[in-house]
N, C-alpha and C positions, 0 to 999 in steps of 0.2 A: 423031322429030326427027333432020336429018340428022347424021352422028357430027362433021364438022365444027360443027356449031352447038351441039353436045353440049360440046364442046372451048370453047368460046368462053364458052358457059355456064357453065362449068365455072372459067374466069379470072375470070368476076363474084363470081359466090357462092361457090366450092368453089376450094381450091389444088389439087386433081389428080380426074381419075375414075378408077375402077378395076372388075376383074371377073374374079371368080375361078368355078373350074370346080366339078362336084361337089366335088372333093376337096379344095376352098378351096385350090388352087394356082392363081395368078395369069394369068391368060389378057392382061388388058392393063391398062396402067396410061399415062395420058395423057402429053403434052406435058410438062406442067405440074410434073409428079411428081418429076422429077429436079431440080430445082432446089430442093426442099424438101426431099428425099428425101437427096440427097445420093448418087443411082446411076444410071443410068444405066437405065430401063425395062424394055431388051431383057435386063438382066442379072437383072434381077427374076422375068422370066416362068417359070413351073413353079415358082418356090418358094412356101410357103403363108405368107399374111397371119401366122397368129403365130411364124413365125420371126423376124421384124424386131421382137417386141413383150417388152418387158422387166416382170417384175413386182417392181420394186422400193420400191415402197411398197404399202399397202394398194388405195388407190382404182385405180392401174394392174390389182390383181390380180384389184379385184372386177370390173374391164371385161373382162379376158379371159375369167372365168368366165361373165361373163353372153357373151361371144362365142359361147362354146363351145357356152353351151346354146341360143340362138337357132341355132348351126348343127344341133345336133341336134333340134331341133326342124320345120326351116327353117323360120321366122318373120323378119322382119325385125325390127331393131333401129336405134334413134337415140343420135346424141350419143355412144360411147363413147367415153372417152378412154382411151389408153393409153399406155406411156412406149417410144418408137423408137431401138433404137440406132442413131443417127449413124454414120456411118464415120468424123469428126471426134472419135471418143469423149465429145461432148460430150450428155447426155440430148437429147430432144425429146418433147416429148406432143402427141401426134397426137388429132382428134377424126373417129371414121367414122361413119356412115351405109350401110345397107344396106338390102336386100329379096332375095328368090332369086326367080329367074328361070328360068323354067320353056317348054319347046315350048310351038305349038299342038295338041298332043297329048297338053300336059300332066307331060310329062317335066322332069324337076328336070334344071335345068343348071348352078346355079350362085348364084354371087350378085353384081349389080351395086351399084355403093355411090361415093358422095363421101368426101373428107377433107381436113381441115385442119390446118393448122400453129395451136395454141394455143398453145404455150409461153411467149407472152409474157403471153398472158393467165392459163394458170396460173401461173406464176411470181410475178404479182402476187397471185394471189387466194392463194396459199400464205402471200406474206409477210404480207399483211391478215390472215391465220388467226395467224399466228408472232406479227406485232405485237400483237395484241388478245389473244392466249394471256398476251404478257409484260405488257401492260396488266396484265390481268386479275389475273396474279401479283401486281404492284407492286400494284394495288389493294390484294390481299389482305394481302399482307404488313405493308402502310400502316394499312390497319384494323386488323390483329391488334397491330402496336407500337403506335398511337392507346392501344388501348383497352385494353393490357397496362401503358400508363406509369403508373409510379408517383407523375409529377404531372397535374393539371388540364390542359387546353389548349380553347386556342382561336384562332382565323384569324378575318380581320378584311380585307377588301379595300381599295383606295385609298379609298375610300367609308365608310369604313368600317362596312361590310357585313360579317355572320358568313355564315361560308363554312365552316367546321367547326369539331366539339366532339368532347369523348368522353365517357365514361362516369366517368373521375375525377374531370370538372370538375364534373361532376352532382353526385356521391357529396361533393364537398367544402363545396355549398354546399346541397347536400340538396333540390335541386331536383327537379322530376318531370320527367317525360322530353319531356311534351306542351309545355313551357314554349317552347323555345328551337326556333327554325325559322330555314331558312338566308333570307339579306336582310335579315333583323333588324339595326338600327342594335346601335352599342355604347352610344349611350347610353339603348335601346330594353332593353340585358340590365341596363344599372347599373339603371334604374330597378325595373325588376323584383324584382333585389336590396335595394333596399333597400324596395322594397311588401314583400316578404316576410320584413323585419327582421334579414337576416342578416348586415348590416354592425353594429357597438359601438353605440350610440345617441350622433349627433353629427352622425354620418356622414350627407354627403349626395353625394346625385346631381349638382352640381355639382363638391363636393370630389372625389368619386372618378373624376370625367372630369377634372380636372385634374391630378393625380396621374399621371393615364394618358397625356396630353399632355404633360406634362413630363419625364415618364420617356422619352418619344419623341426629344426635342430633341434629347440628345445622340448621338444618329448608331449610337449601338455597343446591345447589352445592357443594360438598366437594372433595378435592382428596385428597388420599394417593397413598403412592410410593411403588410399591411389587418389589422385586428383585427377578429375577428369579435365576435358578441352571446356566443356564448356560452364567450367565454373563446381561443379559439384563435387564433393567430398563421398567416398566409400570408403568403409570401412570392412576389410578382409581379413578372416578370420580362420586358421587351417587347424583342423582339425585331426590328426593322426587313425588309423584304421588301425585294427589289431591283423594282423599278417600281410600290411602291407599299402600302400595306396595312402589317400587321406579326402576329406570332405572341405570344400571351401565352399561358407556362405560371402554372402554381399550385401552388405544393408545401406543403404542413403543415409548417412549421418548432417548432409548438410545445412537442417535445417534444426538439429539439435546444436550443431556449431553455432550457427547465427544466433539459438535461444541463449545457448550457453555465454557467447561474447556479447550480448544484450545484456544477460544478467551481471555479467562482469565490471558492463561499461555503467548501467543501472546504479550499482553499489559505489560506485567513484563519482557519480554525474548526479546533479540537481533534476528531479524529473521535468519539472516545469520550465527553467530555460534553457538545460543540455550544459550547464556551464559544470567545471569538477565540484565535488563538494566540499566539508570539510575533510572528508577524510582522503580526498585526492591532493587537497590544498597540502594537508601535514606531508604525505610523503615525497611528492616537487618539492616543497619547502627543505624537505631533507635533503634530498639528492644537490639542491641548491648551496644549499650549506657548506657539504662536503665540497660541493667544488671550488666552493668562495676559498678554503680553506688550501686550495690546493694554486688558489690563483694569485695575481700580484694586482693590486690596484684594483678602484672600483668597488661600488657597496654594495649590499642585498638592503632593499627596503622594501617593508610588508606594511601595507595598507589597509587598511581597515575603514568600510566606509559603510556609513548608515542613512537612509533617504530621509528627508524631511518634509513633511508634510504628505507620509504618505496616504496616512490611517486616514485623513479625511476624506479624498480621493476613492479608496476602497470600499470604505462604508455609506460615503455619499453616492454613487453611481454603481457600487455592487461589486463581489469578487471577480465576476467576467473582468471587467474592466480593471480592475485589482492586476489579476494574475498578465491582462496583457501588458500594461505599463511595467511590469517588471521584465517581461519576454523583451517588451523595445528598451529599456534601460539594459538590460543584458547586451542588447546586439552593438548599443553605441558603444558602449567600455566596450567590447571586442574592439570596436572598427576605429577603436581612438588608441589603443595601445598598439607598442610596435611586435613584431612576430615574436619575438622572445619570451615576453611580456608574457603572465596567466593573471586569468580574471576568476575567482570562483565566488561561487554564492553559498554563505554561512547558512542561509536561513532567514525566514521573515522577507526585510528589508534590508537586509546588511549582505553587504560583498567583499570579497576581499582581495588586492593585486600584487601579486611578487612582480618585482621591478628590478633591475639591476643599473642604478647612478650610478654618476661619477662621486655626487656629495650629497647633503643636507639641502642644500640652492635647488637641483635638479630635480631632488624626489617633491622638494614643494612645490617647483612650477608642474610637475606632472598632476598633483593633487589637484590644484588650481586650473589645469586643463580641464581634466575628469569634470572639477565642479562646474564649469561652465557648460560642460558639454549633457552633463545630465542636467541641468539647472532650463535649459531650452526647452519650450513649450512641446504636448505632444497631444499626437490628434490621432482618438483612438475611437473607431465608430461614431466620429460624428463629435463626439466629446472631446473640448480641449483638457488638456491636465495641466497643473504647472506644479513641480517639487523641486525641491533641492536635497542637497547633501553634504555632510559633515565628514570629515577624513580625518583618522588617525594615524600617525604614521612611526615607525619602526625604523630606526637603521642599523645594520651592524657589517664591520668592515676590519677595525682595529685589530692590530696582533695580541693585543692583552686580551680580546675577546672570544676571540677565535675558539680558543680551547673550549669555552662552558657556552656556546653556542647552541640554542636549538628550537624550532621552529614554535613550541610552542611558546617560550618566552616571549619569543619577538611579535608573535599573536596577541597574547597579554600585556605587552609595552602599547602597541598597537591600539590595542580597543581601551588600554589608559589614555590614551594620548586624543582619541576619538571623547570620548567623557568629558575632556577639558573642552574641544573643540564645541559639541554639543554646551557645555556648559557659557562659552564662550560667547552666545548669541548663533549657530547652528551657520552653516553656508560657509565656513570657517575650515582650515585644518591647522593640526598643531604636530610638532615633531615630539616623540617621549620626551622627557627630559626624567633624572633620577626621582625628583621632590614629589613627580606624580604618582609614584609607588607611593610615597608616604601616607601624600596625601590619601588615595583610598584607604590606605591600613587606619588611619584618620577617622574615616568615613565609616570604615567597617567598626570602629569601637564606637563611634556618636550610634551607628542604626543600634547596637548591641544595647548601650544605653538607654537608647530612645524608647525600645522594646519594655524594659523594666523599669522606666519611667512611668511608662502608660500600665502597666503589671501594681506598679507601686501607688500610682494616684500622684503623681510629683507633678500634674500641671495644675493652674489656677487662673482663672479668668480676671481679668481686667477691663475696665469699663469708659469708651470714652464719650463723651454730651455728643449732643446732635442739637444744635440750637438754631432757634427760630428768629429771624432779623428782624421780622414784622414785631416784636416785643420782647426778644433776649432771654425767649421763655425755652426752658428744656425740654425739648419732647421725646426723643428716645437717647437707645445710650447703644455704641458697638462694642460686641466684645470680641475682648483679640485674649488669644490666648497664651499662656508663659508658662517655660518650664523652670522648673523651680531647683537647679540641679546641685546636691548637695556639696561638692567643689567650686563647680566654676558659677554658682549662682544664676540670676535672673539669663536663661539663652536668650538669643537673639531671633523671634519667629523666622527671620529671613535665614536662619543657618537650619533649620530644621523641621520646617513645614516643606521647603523643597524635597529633602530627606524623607520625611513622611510621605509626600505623595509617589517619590519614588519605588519605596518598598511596599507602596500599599495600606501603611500604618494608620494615615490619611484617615482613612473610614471607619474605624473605632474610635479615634482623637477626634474623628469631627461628630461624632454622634454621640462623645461625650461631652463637647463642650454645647453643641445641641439641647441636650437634657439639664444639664448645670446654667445655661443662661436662661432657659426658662420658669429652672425654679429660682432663680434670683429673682427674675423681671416679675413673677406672679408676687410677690413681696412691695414693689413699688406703688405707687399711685396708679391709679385705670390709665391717666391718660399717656404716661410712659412706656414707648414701645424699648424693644431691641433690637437691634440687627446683627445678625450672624453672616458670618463670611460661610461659602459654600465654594470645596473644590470642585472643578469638572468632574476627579473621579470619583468624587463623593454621588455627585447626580447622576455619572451613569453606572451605581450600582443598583441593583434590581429592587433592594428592601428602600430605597432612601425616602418615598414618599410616607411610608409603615416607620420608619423612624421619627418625621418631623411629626406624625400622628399622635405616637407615642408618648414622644415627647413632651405633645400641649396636653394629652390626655394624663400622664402622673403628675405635671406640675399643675393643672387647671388654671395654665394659661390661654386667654381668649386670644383664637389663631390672627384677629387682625393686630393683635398688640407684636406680632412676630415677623419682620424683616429679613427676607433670605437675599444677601448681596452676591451676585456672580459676576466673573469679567466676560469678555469677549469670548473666551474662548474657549466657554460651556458652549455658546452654539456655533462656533468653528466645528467643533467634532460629534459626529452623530448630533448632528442639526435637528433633525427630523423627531427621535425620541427623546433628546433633551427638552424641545418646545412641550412637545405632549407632557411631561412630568410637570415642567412650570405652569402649564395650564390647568391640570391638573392641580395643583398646589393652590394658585390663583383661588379657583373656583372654591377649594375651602376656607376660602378670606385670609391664607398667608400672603404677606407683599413681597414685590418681588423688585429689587433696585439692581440697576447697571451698575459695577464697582470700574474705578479707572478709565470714565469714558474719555472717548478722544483721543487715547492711545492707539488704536487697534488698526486692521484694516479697514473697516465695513460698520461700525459702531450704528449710523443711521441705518445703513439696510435691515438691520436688527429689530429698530424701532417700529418699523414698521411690519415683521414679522411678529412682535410680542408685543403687548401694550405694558410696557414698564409703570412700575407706581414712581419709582425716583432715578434718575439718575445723578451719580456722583462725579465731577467734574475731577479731574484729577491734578492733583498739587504740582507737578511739573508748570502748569498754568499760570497758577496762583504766586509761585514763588518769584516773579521775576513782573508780574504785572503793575506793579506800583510805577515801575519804571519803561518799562516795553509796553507801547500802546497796543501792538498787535496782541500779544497775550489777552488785555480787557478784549480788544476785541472779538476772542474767539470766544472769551466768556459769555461775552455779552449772545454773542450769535446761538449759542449753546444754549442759555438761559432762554432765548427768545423761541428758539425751535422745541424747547420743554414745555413751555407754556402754549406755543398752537397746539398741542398735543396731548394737552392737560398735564402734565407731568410734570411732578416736582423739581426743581433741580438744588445739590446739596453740593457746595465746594469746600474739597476736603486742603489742608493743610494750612490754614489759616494762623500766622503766628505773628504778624503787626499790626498795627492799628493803620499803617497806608496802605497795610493790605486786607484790610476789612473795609475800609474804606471806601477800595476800590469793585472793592466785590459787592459790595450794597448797593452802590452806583449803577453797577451792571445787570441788577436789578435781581440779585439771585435773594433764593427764599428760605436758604441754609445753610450753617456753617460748620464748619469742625477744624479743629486744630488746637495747637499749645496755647493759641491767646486767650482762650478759653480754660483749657484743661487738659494736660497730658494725661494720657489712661492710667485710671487711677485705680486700686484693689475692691473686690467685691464690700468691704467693710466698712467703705468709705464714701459709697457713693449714696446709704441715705444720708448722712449730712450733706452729699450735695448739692442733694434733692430740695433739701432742704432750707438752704438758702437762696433756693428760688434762682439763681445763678442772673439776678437783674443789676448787675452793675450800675451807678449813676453816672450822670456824663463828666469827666472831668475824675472820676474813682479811680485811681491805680489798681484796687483790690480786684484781682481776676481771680478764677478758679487754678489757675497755673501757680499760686502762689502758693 
């Protein structure tokens, strides 16, 4: 063909012809070639086809190699594409065609070949690769969150046609995997659902497509709640599509239900016996109210009730044992009131019960029930327990009351009424009555007092003998302490040392009068001790051995001239560290005397946990032994078990001469009382000192005069 029609050819089918020598240096390259090429032909000639050819990606690189070996070869070669530096710096991918071209003689000449400008076509076919790569990604990734969520799903088209699932929505409704196929209606999956029973029984296929449409309506997010058969909550949630269709997940809410109604029931219930708390108590108590209000006859009474003797129990054998005896005290008030009946637990040791009597009669034999019932021994690992309880009680019923009615008063009347009972001797209950309100507002202006008493310095000790039978000689002196109150004058220790220990006042008033009897006593004679009264809650605070310290150490009183008297029932409670501090105290030469013995439960078992220096026989004894032989005799038995034991003994309340009498007789080795000397002011008792206090026989003149 002639080279012109070569050329012409070459503009239909091919953008340029070309023909390179053996050495693949370029012998001629058409018309055509510059204008794709971007040079100029003649500038081309002698340089070799792969110097214009770039290997910048894979597929350019695999064209030049397979170029290379078709040249060595010489074979011809189709279609390679390669990547052409522009002179414009901008890539091009060129696509050639060749053959080698050889004489009539056979002689390798060369090679003639076409080529084309592809770039636009590759350039597409790359992005086709790049887009369906990033498909292909989002696919993946789309499937891997599908089937990784932690809820159900499913799509749903305008038609509402299923378009996809995953494998939670399966796992939630326990479906098999052959069930569900894409086109399937929705109301082609409910029915399925409920063929295979997995909705509550009720449930239908109409209900549950309406749920589903209705949840739709409102434009945004919607959930409804499906209960399944076998107990489980879902929570479904539709989602609207923008032109059409919508998204429904599924998530398991049932075990946030159970958290949630846990924490609900948590905040109304006692953790430790399951019973309401207070703040379950206040609103039964309301709802109680309202209806008392609405009813004819019959009363609301609110109980209020506090354990006794629990604290020893707790701290003697341990909180385990603490917390179950309240678990078994909880179950009996269940199993002893009637179904109406609510028990709850205030807190601590205290509980409380709405009841609905007929009267006043009714609510106390139920108290008196209750107290028996929790009053019964309990055997808890091996450990018996014994406590009791105290019940306050509430009524309200009357029409004049009705109107200003409300649970918490009758709470407040309740635990007045409990204070009395407690104050009563404990095991006891009492019904409010009005006077008992007084009484606290009473109480609350004495503590108020009592408070800037101790602020003011308004108390003063007084002092009373301690005298020796064997010669009528004084050897120490007790001080009782008095407050001095600028109205009602001298108080009464018995109205407000109880009061003291109550609010805790106790332990400042006792470590003052601590400090003040021993700089008195350091003023007396050597051989004159003192004896201080000590409350339990004085001993079991933490500083009290650092106090009695203190105390001998600013007054520089020597610690055996210092008598600490306690009753029973410092080692009734926290047993264990009360001994250790009296032993402690002991081992610094403070004496240590039983106050009120013979009252108690267990006074001797005592004795033989602690070696007392004296015990004080108590004046309930004394008062009535001149005439009841039994009384000497417990004296006397008292006095005799002091002395196997070494141990002093001192009978307190000594106020006639047949009852010194009889107490000399029974062979005791100390006295105290009025016949003597009623407790007299710190100013006074060195003159009492001082007269030796030896009365002669047949002498009227006592220290009482």
């Amino acid at each position: 063909m002639p080279l012109n029609d070569l050329e012409e050819f070459a503009r239909i089918a091919f953008d340029w012809l070309w023909e390179t020598d053996a050495e693949d240096r370029y012998l001629y390259l058409s018309v055509g070639a510059e204008r794709v090429l971007g040079r100029a032909p003649e500038s081309m000639i002698g340089l070799t086809q792969a110097a214009f050819a770039s290997e910048e990606d894979a597929e350019a690189s695999a064209a030049l190699t397979a170029y290379r070996e078709a040249l060595a070869t010489r074979t011809g070669f189709r279609e390679l594409t390669f990547v052409y530096r522009h002179p414009d710096g901008a890539p091009r991918w060129f696509e050639i065609s060749g053959r080698p071209h050889v004489s009539p003689e056979g002689t390798f000449l060369g090679y003639r070949g076409v080529g084309s400008d592809v770039s636009e076509r590759y350039l597409t076919r790359r992005a086709l690769i790049e887009a369906h790569a990033q498909l292909s990604e989002q696919n993946r990734r789309f499937d891997a969150a599908l089937e990784n969520m932690s809820q159900g799903l499913c799509m749903f088209d305008a038609d509402h046609r299923l378009l996809v699932w995953n494998r939670r929505y399966l796992d939630i409704f326990a479906l098999p995997e052959t069930v569900l196929r894409i086109g399937m209606s929705q109301r082609a999956v409910i029915e399925t659902l409920v063929a295979l029973k997995r909705y509550k029984p009720g449930a239908t296929v109409d209900s549950v497509c309406e749920g589903t449409r209705t949840s739709l309506l409102g434009g945004g997010p919607k959930s409804v709640l499906r209960e399944l058969a076998d107990g489980r909550v879902i929570a479904v949630t539709h989602r609207p599509m923008a032109g059409g269709g919508w998204v429904a997940t599924f998530e398991d809410i049932t075990e946030r239900r159970r958290n949630e109604a846990r924490i609900i029931h948590m905040a109304r219930h006692d953790g430790l016996t399951d019973l309401p708390n207070r703040t379950a108590l206040r609103e039964i108590g309301s709802e109680w109210i309202e209806a008392l209000r609405a009813s004819e006859g019959g009363r609301l009474a609110v109980l209020c009730l506090d354990l006794d003797r629990f604290k020893p129990v707790n701290d003697s054998f341990g909180h385990a044992v603490g917390d179950a005896l309240l678990r078994a005290v909880s179950e009996r008030l269940r199993a002893h009131l009637r179904g109406r009946d609510v028990v709850a637990r205030l807190g601590g040791d205290e509980f409380a019960v709405l009841s609905r009597v007929e009267d006043a009669a009714g609510a106390m034999a139920l108290a008196e029930r209750l107290i028996d019932v929790v009053g019964a021994p309990y055997l808890l690992d091996g450990i018996t327990a014994e406590i009791g309880m105290s019940v306050g009680i509430a009524l309200a019923a009357s029409e004049e009351e009705r109107g200003g009615l409300d649970i918490e008063r009758l709470l407040k009347e309740a635990d007045l009424a409990l204070y009395e009972a407690k104050a009563g001797g404990r095991g006891t209950c009492r019904v409010f009555e009005p006077q008992m309100d007084e009484a606290v507002r009473e109480r609350l202006h004495l503590e108020r007092e009592l408070r800037e008493a101790l602020q003011a310095g308004r108390f003063e000790l007084h002092y009373q003998p301690l005298v020796d039978l064997s010669d009528n000689r004084i050897t120490g002196m007790e001080a009782l302490v008095r407050w001095r109150h600028p109205e009602r004058g001298l108080v009464s220790p018995a109205l407000f040392v109880p009061l003291a220990e109550e609010t805790g006042l106790i332990v400042p008033l006792g470590e003052w009068v601590l400090r003040q009897a021993c700089r008195d006593a350091a003023g007396w004679p050597d051989g004159i001790s003192v004896a201080v009264n000590v409350s339990p809650i004085q001993l079991r605070h933490r500083g009290f051995v650092q106090s009695v310290l203190a105390a001998l150490a600013t007054s520089g009183l020597v610690a055996t001239r210092l008598e600490l008297e306690i009753t029973e029932s410092v080692l009734l409670d926290d047993t264990e560290t009360n001994l250790e501090t009296l032993h402690t105290l002991r081992k610094l030469g403070v004496r240590i005397s039983m106050d009120d013995f013979g009252t108690g439960y267990s006074s001797i078992s005592y004795l033989r946990r602690f070696p007392f220096d004296k015990i004080k026989i108590d004046r309930s004894f004394v008062r009535d032994c001149a005439a009841q032989s039994e009384a000497g005799a417990i004296i006397r038995a008292i006095v005799s078990l002091g002395a196997s034991l070494g141990i002093t003994t001192l009978v307190e309340g000594v106020e006639t001469e047949p009852q010194l009498a009889t107490v000399r007789a029974e062979g005791a080795q100390e006295v105290q009382g009025y016949l003597f000397s009623p407790p007299r002011p710190a100013a006074e008792i060195a003159a009492l000192l001082e007269a030796g206090m030896r009365p002669a026989e047949g002498d009227d003149r006592t220290l009482a005069a």
